[in-house]
C-alpha positions as CSV (number, residue, x, y, z in Angstrom):
1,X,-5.1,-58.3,24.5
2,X,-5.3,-61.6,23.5
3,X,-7.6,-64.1,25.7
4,X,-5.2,-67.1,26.8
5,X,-8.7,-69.0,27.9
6,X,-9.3,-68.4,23.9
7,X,-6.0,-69.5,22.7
8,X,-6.1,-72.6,25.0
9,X,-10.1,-73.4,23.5
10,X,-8.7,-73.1,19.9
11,X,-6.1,-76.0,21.5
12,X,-8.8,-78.3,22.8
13,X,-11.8,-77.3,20.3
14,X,-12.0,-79.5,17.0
15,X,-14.1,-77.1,16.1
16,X,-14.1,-73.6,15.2
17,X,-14.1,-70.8,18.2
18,X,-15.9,-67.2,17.2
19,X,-14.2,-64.2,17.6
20,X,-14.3,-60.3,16.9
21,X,-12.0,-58.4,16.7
22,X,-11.8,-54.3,17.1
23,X,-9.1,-52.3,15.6
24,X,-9.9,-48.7,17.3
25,X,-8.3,-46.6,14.8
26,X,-7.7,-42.5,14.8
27,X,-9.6,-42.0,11.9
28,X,-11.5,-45.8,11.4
29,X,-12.8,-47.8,13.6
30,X,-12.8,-51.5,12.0
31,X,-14.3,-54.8,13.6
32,X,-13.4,-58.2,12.2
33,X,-15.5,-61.3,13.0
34,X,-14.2,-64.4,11.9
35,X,-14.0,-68.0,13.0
36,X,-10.7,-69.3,13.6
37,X,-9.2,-72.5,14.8
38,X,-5.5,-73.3,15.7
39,X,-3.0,-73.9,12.3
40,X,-6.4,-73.3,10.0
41,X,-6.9,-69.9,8.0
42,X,-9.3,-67.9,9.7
43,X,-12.6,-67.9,8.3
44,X,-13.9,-64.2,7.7
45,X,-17.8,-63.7,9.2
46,X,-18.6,-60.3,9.1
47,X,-16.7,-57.4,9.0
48,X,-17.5,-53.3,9.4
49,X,-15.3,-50.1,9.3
50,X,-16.6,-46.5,10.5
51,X,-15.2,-43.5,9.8
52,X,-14.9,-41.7,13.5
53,X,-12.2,-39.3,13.0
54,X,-11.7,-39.3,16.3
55,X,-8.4,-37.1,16.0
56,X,-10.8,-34.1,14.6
57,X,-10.9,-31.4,16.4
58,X,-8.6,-32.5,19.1
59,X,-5.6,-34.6,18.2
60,X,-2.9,-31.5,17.9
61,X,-3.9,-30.7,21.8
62,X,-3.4,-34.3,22.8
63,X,-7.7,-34.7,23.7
64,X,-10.5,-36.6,22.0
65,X,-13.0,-33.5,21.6
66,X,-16.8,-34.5,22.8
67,X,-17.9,-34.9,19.1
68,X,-15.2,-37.6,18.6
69,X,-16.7,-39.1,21.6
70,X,-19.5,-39.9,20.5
71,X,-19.2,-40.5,17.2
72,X,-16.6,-43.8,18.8
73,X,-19.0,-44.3,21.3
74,X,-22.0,-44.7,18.7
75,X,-19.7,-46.8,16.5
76,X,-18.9,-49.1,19.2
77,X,-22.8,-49.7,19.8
78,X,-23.3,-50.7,16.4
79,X,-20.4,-53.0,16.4
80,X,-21.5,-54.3,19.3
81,X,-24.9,-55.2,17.6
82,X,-22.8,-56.7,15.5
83,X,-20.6,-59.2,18.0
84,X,-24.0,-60.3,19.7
85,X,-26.0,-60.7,16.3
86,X,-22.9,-62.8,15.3
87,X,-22.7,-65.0,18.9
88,X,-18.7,-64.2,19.3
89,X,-17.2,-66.0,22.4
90,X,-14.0,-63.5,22.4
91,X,-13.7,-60.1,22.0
92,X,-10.6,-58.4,21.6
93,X,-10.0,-54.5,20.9
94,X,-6.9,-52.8,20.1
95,X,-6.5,-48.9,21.2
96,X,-3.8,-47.1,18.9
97,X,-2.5,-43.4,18.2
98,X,-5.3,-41.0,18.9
99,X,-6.5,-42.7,22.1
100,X,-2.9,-43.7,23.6
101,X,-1.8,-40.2,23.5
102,X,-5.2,-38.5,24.7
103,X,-5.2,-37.2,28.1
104,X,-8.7,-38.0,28.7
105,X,-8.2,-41.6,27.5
106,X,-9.3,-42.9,30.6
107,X,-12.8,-41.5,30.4
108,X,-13.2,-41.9,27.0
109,X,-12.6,-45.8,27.7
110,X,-15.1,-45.4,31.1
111,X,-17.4,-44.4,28.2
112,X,-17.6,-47.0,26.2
113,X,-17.4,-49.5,29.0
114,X,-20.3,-47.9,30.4
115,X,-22.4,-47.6,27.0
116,X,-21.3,-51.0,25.6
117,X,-19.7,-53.2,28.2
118,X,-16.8,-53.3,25.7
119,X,-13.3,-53.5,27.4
120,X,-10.9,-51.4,25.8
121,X,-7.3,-52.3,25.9
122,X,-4.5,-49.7,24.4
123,X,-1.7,-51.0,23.3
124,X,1.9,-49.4,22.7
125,X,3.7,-48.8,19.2
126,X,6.0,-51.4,19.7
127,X,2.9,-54.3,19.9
128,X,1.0,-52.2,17.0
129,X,3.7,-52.8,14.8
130,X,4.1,-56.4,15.8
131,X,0.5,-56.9,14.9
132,X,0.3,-55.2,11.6
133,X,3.8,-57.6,10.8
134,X,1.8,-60.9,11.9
135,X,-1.0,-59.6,9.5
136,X,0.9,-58.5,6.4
137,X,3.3,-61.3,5.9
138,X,0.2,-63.5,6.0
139,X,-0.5,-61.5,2.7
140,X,2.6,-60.9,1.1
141,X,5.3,-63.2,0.0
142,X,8.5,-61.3,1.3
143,X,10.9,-63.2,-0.1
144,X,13.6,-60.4,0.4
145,X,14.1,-57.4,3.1
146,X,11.1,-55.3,3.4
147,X,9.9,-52.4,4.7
148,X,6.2,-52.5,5.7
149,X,4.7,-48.7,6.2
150,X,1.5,-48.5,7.8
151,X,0.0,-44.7,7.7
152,X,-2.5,-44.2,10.4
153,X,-4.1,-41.1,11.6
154,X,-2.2,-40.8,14.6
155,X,1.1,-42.9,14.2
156,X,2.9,-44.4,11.2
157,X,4.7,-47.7,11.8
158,X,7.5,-49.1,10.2
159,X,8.9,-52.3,9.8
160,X,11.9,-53.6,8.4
161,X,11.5,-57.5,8.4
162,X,11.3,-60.5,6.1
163,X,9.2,-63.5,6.2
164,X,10.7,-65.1,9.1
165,X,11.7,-62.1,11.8
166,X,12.1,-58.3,12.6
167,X,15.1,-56.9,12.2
168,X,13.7,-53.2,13.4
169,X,10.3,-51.5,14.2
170,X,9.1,-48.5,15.5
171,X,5.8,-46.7,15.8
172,X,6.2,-42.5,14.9
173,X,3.4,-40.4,16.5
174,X,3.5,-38.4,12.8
175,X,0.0,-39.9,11.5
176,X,-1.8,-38.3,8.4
177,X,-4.5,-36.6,11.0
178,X,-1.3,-35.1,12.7
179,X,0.1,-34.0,9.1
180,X,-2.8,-33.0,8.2
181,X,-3.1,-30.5,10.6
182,X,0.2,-29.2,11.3
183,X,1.0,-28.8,7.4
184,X,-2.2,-28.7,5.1
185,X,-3.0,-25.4,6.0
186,X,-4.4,-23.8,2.4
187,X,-5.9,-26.0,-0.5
188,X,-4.2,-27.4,-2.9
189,X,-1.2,-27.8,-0.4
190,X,1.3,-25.2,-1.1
191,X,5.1,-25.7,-2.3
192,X,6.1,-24.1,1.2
193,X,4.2,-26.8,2.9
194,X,5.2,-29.6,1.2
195,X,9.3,-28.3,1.8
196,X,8.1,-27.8,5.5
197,X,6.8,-31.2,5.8
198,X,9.9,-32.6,4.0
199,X,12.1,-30.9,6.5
200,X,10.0,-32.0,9.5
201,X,10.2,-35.9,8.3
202,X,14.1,-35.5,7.8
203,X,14.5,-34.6,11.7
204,X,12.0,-36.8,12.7
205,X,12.6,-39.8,11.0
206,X,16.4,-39.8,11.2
207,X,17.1,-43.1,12.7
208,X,14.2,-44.6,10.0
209,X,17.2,-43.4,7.6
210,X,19.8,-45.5,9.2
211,X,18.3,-48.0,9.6
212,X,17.2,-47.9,5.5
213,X,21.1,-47.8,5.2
214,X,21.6,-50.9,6.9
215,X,19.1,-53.1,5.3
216,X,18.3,-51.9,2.1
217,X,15.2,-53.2,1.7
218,X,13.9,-54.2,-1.7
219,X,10.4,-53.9,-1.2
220,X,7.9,-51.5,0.5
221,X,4.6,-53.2,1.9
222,X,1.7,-50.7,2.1
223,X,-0.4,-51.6,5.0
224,X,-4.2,-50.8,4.2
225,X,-5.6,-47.4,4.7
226,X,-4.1,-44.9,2.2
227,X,-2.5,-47.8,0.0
228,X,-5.6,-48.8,-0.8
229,X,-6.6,-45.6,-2.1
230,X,-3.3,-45.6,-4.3
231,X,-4.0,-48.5,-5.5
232,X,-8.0,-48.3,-6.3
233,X,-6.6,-45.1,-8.0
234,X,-4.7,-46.8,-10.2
235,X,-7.2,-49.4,-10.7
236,X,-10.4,-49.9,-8.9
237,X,-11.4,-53.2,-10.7
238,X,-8.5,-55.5,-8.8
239,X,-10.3,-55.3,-5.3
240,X,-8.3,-56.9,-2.2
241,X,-10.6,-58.9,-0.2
242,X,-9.6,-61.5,2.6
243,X,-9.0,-64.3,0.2
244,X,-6.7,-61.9,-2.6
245,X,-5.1,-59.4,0.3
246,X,-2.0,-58.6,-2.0
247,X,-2.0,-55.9,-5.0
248,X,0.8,-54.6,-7.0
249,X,1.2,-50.8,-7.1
250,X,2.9,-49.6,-10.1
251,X,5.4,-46.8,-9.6
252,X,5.5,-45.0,-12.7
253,X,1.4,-44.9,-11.9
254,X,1.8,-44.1,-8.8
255,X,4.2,-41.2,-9.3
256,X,1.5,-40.0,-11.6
257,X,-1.3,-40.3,-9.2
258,X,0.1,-38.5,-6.6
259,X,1.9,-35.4,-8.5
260,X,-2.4,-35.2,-9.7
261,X,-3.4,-35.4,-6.2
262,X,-1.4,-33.0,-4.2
263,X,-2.5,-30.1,-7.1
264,X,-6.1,-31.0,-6.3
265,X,-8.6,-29.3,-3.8
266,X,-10.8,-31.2,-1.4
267,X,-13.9,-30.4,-3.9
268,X,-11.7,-32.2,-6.5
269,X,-11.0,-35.2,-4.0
270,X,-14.2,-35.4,-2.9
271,X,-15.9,-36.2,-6.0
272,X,-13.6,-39.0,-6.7
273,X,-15.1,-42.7,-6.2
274,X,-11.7,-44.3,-5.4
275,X,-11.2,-41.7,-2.6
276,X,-12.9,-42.7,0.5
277,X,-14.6,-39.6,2.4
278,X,-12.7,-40.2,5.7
279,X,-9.2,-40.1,3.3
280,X,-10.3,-36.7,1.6
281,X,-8.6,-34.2,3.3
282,X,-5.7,-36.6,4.9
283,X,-4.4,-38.3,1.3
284,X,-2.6,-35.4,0.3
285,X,-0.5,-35.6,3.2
286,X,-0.1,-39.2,3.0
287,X,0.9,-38.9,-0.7
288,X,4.1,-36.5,0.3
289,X,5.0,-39.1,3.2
290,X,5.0,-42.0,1.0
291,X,7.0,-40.2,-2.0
292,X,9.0,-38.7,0.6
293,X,9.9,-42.7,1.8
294,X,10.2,-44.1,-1.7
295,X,13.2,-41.6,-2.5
296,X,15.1,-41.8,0.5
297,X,15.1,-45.7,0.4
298,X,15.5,-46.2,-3.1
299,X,12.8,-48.5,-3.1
300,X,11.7,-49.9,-6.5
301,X,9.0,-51.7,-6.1
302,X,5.7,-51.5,-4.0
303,X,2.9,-53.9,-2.9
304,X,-0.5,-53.1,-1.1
305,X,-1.8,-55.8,2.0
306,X,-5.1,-55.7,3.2
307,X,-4.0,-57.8,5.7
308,X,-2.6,-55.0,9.1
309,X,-3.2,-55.0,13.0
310,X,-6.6,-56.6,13.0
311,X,-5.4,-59.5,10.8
312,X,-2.3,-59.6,13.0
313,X,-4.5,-60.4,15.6
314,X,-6.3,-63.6,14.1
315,X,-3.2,-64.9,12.4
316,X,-1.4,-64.3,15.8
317,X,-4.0,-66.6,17.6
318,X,-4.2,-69.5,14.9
319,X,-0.5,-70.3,15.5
């Protein structure tokens, strides 16, 4: 995924070397353009996110339907507006959950080659989580064990690690888009719901128990998405940009938040401002995961990066 010709110009270059970066997401698709040069911070340029949902419709059967198509294939065009308006020398794209486990992957990545000239690379669970590591410790100061969660639509990642290695990861195909579906059947979620997905996490995520056991971490990183909805709920005047990627979610706040939001309907979600529309429907779910993590680890405290997988990427090629 990484160019080595770009790594080795970022050796050579005194100057800065323009990249883009493409982080195709199950429910987002986010592109990151930034100039970067080897030991230096990257330098942000421009940067977009498009809702695609590319799950809808299709993620429960293992397919991208033909709407999702094009709604990735029209976001791709614009991004790659974007990269040329821009004059990147590098593009690199990351392919995650909802396009690793379609069947009609391959065509869907024809596609976009064909439309765009964009090269699509997918990438396992394993790298995934490597990258959104490489992104959030360049956010947050882990000075003891932690346990990084990063919710996406198709796969949720965790990380157990510290500022200086891994000591376990592992990519779960049990993504909010995935939740949604299989559990949030009625609105508000029902009681029976929420004990269904409660049971279905405890067999699923048995070894992620273990291995909480083991470690004990101290602190839970959120990695972007729905952690930045918890914490523009709680307050939507500390924003997290590139240059303040950290925030502080208060428990006692939180656990307030989220016994509000899995009692409200989508009309209710939808008319709040901190509540992105692509998050609407999947944030209840994502609400019962997260509590559902912070009692089985015992986990006190909680912190939000902005910093995940496309991040990981830049701060990956600075080294």
């Amino acid at each position: 995924m990484i160019n080595p010709e770009v790594v080795n110009q970022l050796k050579t270059n005194k100057e800065p070397t323009r990249v883009a970066v493409i982080d195709l997401g199950t429910n987002t698709f986010h592109l990151l353009i930034a100039d970067i040069k080897a030991e230096d911070k990257p330098q942000v340029v421009f940067q977009e996110t498009i809702a695609v949902k590319l799950g809808e419709g299709g993620i429960a059967q293992g397919t991208i339907s033909r709407d999702a198509f094009t709604r990735g294939v029209n976001a791709l065009k614009i991004f790659k507006e974007h990269i040329e308006h821009h004059r990147a020398v590098s593009v690199m794209t990351a392919a995650t959950s909802a396009i690793r486990s379609a069947v009609n992957r391959k065509e869907f990545i024809d596609e976009i080659k064909s439309e765009t000239g964009l090269a699509v690379q997918v990438i396992d669970g394993d790298r995934e989580a490597e990258l959104i590591y490489q992104g959030v410790r360049a956010a947050v100061t882990m000075d003891t064990i932690s346990l990084i969660v990063d919710i996406g639509g198709g796969s949720v990642e965790f990380i157990i690690c510290d500022k200086n290695r891994i000591f376990w990861k592992k990519s779960y195909p049990i993504g909010a888009a995935r939740l949604f579906e299989k559990f949030h059947y009625h609105d508000p979620i029902p009681a029976t719901a929420i004990r269904e997905l409660q049971d279905y996490l405890d067999i699923n995520l048995e070894d992620l128990h273990y291995q909480l056991r083991k470690y004990n971490p101290g602190l839970m990183i959120g990695s972007a998405g729905s952690f930045e909805t918890f914490a523009a709920l709680q307050d939507n005047k500390r924003k997290v940009t590139f240059e303040r990627p950290a925030k502080k979610i208060d428990l006692e706040v939180f656990n307030r938040i989220s016994e509000q939001l899995i009692k409200t309907t989508h009309a209710e979600r939808a008319v709040m401002p901190a509540i992105p529309a692509v998050r609407v429907d999947m944030i209840v779910v994502s609400t019962i995961l997260t509590n559902y993590i912070l009692k089985k680890s015992g986990i006190k405290k909680m912190v939000l990066s902005a910093y995940s997988l496309k991040e990981g990427v830049l701060f990956e090629m600075g080294k």
